[in-house]
C-alpha positions as CSV (number, residue, x, y, z in Angstrom):
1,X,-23.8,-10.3,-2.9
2,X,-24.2,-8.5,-0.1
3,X,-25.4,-11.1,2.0
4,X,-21.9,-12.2,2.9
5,X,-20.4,-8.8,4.2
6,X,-18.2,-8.7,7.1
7,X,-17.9,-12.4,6.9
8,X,-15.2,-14.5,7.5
9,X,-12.8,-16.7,4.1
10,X,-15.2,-19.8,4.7
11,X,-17.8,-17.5,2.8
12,X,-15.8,-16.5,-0.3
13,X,-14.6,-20.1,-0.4
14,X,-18.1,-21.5,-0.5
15,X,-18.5,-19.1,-3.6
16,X,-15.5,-20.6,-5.3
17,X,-17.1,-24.0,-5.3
18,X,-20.7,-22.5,-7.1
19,X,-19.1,-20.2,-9.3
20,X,-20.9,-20.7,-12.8
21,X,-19.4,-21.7,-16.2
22,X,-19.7,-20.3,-19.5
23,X,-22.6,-21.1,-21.7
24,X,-21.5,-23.3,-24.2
25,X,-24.5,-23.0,-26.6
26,X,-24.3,-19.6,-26.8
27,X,-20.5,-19.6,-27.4
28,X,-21.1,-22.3,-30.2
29,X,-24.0,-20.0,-31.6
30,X,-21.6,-17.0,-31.5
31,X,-19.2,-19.1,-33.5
32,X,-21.3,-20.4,-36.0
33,X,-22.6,-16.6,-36.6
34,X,-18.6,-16.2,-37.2
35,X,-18.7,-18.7,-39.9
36,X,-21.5,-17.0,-41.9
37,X,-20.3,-12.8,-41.6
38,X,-18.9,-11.5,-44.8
39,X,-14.8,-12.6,-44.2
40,X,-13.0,-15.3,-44.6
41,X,-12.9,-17.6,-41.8
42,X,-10.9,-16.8,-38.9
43,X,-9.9,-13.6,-40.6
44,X,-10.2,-11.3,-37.6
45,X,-8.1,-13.2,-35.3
46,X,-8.5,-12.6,-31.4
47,X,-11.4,-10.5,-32.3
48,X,-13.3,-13.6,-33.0
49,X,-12.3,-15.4,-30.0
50,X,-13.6,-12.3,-28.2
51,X,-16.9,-12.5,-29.6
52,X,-17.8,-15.9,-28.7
53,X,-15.6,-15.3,-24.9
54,X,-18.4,-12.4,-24.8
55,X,-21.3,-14.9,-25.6
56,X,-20.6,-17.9,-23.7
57,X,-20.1,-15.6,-20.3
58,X,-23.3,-13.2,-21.1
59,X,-24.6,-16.3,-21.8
60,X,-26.7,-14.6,-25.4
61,X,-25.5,-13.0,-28.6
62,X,-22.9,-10.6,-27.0
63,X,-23.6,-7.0,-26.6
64,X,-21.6,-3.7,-24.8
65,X,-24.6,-1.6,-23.9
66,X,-23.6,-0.3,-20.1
67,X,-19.9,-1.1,-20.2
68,X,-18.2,0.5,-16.7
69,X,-14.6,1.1,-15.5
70,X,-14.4,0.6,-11.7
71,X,-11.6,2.3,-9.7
72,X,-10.9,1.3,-6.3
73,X,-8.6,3.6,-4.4
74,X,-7.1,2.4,-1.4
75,X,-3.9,3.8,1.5
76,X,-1.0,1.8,2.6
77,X,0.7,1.8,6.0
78,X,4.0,0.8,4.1
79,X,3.9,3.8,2.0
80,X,5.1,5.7,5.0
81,X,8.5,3.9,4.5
82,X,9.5,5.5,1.1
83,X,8.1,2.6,-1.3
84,X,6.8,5.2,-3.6
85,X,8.1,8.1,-5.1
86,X,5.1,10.1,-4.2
87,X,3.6,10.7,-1.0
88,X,-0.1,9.2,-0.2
89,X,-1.6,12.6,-0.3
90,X,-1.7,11.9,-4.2
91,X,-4.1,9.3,-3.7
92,X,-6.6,11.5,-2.2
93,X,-6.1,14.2,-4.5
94,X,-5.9,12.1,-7.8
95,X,-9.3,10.8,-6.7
96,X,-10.8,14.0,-6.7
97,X,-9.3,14.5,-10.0
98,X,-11.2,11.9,-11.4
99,X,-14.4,13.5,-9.9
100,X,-13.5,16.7,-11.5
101,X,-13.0,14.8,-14.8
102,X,-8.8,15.5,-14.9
103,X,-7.3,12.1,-15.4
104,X,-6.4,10.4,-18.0
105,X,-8.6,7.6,-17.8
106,X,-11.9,10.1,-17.2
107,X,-10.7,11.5,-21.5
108,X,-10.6,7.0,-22.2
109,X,-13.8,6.5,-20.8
110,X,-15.4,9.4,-22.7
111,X,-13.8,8.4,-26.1
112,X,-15.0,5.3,-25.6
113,X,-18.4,5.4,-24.2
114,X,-17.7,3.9,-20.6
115,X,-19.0,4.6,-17.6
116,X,-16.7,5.4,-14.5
117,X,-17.4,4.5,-10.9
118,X,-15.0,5.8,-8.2
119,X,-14.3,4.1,-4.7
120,X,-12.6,6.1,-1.9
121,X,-11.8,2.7,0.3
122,X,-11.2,4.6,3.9
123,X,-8.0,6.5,2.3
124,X,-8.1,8.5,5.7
125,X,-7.2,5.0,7.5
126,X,-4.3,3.1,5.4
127,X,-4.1,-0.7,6.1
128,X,-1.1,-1.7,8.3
129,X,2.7,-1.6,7.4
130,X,2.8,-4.7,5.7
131,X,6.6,-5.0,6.9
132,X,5.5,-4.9,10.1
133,X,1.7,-6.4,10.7
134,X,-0.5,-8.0,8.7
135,X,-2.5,-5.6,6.2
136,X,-6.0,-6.2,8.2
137,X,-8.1,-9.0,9.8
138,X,-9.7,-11.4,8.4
139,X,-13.0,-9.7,9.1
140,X,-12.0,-6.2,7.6
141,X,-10.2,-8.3,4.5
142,X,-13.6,-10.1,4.1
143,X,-16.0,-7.1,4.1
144,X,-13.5,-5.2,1.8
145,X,-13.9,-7.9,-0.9
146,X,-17.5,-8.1,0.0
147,X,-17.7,-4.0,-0.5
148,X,-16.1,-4.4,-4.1
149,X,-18.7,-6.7,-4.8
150,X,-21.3,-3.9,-4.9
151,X,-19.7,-2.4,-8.0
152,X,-21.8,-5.1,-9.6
153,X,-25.1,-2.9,-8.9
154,X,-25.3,-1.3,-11.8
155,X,-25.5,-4.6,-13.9
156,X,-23.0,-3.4,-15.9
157,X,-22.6,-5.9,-19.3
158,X,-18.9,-5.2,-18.6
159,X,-16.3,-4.1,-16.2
160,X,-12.9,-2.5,-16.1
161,X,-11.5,-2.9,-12.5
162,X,-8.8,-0.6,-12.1
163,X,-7.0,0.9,-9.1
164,X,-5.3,4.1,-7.0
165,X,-2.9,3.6,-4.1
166,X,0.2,5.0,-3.8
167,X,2.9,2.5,-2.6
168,X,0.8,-0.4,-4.0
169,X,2.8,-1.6,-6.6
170,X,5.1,-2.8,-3.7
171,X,2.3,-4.5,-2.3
172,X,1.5,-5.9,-5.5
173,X,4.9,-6.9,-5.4
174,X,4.7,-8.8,-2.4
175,X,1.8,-10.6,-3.3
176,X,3.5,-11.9,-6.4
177,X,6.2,-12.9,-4.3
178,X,4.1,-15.1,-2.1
179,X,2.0,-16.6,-4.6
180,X,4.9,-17.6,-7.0
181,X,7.8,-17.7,-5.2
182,X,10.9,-15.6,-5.4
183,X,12.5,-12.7,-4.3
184,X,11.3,-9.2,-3.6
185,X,13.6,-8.0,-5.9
186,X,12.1,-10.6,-8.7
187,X,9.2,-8.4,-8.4
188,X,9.4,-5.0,-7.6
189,X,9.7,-2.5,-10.2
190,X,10.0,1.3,-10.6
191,X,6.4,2.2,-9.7
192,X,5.7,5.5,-10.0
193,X,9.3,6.2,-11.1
194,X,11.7,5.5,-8.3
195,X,15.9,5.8,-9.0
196,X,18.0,3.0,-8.6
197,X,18.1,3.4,-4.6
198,X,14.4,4.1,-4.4
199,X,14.0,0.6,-5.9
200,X,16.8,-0.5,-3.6
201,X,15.1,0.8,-0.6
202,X,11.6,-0.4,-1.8
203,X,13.0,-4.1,-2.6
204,X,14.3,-4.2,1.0
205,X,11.1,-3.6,2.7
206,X,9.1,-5.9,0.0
207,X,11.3,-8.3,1.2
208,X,11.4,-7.5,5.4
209,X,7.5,-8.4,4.7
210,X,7.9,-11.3,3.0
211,X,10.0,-12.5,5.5
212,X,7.7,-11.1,8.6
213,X,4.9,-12.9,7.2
214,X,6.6,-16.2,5.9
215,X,5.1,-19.0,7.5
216,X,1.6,-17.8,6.9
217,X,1.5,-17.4,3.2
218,X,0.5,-20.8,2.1
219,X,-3.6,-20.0,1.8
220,X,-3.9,-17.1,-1.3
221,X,-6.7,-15.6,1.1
222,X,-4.0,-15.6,3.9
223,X,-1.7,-13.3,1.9
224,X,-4.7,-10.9,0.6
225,X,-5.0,-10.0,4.2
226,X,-1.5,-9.7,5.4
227,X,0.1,-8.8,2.4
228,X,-2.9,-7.1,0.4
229,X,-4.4,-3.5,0.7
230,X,-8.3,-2.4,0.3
231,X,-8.1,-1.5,-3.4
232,X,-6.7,-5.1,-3.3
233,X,-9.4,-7.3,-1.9
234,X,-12.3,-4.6,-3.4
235,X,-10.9,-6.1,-6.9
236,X,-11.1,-9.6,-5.9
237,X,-14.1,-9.2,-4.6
238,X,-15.7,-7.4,-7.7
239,X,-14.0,-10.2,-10.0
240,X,-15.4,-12.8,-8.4
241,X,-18.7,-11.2,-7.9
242,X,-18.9,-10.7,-11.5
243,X,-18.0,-14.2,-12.2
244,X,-21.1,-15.1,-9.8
245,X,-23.5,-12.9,-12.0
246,X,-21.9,-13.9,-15.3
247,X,-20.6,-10.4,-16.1
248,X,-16.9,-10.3,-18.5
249,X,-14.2,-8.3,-16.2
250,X,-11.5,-7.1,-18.3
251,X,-8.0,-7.0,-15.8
252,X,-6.3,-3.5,-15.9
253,X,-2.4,-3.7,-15.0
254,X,0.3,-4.5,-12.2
255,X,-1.9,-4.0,-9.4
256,X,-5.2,-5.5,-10.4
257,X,-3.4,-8.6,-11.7
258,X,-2.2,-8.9,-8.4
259,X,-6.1,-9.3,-7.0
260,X,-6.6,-11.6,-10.1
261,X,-3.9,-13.8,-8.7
262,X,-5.1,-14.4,-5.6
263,X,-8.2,-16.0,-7.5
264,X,-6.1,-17.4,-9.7
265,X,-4.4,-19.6,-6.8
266,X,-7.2,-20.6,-5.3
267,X,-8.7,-22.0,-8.4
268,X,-7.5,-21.2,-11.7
269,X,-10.7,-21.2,-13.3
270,X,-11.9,-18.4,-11.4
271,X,-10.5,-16.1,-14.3
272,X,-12.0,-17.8,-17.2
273,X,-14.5,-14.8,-17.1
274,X,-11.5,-12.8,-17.4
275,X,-9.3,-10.6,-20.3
276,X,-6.1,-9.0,-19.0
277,X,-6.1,-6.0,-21.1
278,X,-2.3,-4.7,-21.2
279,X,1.0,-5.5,-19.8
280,X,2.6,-2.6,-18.0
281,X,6.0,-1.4,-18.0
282,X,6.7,-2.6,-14.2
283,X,8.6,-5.1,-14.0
284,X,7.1,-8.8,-13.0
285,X,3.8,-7.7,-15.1
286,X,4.8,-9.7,-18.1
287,X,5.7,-13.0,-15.6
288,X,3.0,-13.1,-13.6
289,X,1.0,-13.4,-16.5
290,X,3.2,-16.1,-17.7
291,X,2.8,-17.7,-14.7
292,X,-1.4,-17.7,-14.9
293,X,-1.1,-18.3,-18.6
294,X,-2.6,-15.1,-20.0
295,X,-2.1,-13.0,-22.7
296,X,-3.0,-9.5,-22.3
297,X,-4.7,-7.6,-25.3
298,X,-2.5,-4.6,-25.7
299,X,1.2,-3.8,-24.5
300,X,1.7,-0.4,-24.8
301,X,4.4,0.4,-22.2
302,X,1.9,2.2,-19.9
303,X,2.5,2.0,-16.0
304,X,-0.4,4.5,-15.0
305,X,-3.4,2.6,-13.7
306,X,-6.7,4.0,-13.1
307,X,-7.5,1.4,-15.1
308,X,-6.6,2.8,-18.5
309,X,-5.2,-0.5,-19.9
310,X,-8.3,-2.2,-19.1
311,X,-10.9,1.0,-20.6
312,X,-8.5,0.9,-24.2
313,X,-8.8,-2.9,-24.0
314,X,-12.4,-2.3,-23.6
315,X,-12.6,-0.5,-26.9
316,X,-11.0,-3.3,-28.6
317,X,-14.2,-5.1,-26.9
318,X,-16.6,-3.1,-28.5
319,X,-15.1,-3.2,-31.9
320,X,-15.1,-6.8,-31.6
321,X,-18.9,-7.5,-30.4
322,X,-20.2,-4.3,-33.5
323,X,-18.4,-6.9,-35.9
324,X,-19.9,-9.9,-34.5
325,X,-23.7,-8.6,-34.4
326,X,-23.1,-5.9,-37.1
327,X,-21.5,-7.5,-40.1
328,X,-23.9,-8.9,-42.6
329,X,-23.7,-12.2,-43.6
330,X,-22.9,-13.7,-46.7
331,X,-26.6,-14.9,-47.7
332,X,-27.1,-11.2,-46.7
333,X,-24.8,-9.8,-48.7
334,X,-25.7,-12.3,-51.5
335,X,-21.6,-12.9,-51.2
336,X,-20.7,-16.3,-52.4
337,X,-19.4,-18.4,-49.1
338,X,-17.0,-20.7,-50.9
339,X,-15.9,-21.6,-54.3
């Protein structure tokens, strides 16, 4: 993928149009192996449908063998205006907690076998104020994406895409915002645990960017790059790179659903390679997958990040594909199928 780096939206669109589609022999394959394991049929619900999801994008009887959690971490210019509770030094510092093996989504990825990849996008350079300039050029939007692309490297079988960014879950916001419509105040939630004037204050400068940029906000890859941040457009990137090499991406919360969306508009079968593995607590979460018709896996009330939502989801994913290849059939089993 690297082929296209520092290259202009023309390039990711011409992706769009080859993007592959799922395997349908191997989905139907995975299904008719549902139909002979030792259960009645249908019996393990969405774990089932998971299964055959798994096949038809591997494109072979589904397996978890190098499963990986990618977190991009990225630095806002708005955060300078009080959208977050927390100031961006966190960002920094939380990312050399995850190094150290301190957060909490280092203790998910050991429970469940996942690998963890870290991405320090520039944090010493935060994109610009979104309420006041666009986020970054087209250029520096366009090698971002193309730099979350190389999270594919690894060949992992699949990814968690996660994020760190304090003040992004405004810019999340704002993305929502311009992609379906409404009011800053429609979409901005707590965050990292704002009172009721924080999310005063952080509503009114959602909405001084949506208005600064309004005008400009009819192309989805027009408001990744005004609107958008590095952790952002590295997630779009990696999604859509994994769609190009047929990898499943499981979607962690507010944030990374944001990146999702901005596929999502542009064509929304660009996330059919896609699970959404928890709605969060902040607000909008639960309509903007509404809006994309998705249903998450989990809803646990969580509002961290770091991609936790997505690495539990991904045990959910592992229990599903052991059932699917591990389960003995009935003939196996010498069960009777039916009466």
């Amino acid at each position: 993928m690297s082929s296209i780096t520092g290259l202009p939206f023309d390039d990711i669109r011409a992706l769009l149009r080859t993007m592959p589609g799922p395997d349908t022999q191997a989905r139907h394959d995975a299904r008719h192996r549902q139909e002979e394991l030792t259960k009645p049929s249908g019996s393990l619900g969405r774990l089932e449908e998971i299964a055959e999801w798994m096949a038809a994008w591997q494109g072979r009887a589904p397996t978890v063998d190098r499963p990986v959690v990618c977190v991009f971490a990225g630095n806002h210019g708005v955060a300078a205006r009080g959208v977050s509770a927390f100031p961006v030094s966190v960002t920094q510092a939380m990312v050399e907690n995850f190094a150290a093996g301190g957060a909490a989504i280092n203790q998910i990825c050991a429970t469940y076998d996942l690998g963890l990849k870290v991405f320090d996008l520039a944090l010493d350079v935060p994109t610009g104020d979104i309420s006041r300039e666009a986020a970054f050029s087209e250029r520096d939007c366009a090698a971002t994406m193309a730099f979350g692309m190389e999270c594919l490297a690894g060949e992992p079988d699949l990814l968690c895409i996660g994020e760190m960014g304090i003040g992004n879950t405004a810019v999340a916001a704002a993305i929502f915002a311009a992609l379906f419509g409404g009011s800053a105040a429609d979409w901005v939630g707590a965050g990292t645990g704002h009172d009721a004037a924080g999310l005063q204050r952080k509503a009114a400068i959602v909405q001084e960017a949506l208005d600064l940029h309004a005008g400009h906000l009819s192309d989805p890859l027009e408001v990744l790059r005004r609107l958008g941040g590095r952790e952002i457009a590295a997630a779009v990137g990696a999604i859509l790179a994994a769609r190009m090499q047929r990898v499943p991406v499981i979607i962690d919360g507010f944030t990374v659903t944001a990146a999702a969306a901005v596929l999502h508009a542009l064509d929304p079968s660009a996330l059919d390679h896609c699970l959404f593995g928890h709605v969060s607590a902040e607000r909008g979460h639960q309509a903007a997958l509404q809006r994309m018709n998705k249903v998450p896996l989990l809803a646990l009330g969580m509002r961290l990040g770091e991609g936790t939502g997505a690495a539990l989801a991904a045990g959910l994913v592992k229990a599903a594909v052991a059932c699917h290849a591990g389960m003995a059939t009935f003939a196996q089993a010498n069960v009777a199928n039916r009466d």
